[in-house]
N, C-alpha and C positions, 0 to 999 in steps of 0.2 A: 524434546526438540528445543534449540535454542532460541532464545528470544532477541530481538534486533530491534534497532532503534531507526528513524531514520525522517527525513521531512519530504512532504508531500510536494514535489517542483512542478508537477502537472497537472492539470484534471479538467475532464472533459463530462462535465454532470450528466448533458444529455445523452451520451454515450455510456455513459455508467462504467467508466474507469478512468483510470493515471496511470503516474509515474512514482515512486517514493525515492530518495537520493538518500542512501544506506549513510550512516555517523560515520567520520573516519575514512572514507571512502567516496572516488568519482562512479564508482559504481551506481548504478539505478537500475530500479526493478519494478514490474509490472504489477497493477491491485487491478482487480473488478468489483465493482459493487456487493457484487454477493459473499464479498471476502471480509467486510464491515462488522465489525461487532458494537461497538460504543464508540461514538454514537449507532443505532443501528440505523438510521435514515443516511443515505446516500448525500443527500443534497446540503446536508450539515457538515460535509468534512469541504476544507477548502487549502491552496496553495498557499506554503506555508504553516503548515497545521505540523506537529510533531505528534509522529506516532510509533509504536509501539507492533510489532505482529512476529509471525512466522514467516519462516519461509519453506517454499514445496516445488518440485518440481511443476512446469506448467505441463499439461496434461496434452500441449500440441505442440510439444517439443521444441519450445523456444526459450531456454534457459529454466529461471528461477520467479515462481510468483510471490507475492505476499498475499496472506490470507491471514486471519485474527485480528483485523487493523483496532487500533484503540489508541485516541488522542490523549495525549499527555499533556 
């Protein structure tokens, strides 16, 4: 799988997800908390944070998630 870069322009802690805004790109894409890897606490990634993940199809057919997140 490839690996994608991109910064975090959303995030809603108590809800346990965001937004990421893909490099190179007006695109953005959906993360959940349980998609976190490094840091693995939810509550330590914030707006503005560059990271690092995959990307997979979302599982309720709304595009593209990210999952593996890891701040750079």
């Amino acid at each position: 799988m490839e690996t994608y870069r991109g910064t975090i322009t959303y995030i809603a802690n108590k809800r346990g997800f965001g937004f990421i805004r893909l490099d190179d790109s007006e695109e953005t894409v959906f993360f959940h908390a349980g998609g976190c890897v490094c840091p693995a606490n939810f509550d330590d990634y914030r707006e503005g944070h560059v990271v690092e993940f995959l990307l997979t199809d979302d599982r309720r057919g709304r595009g593209k998630r990210a999952i593996g997140l890891v701040v750079r």
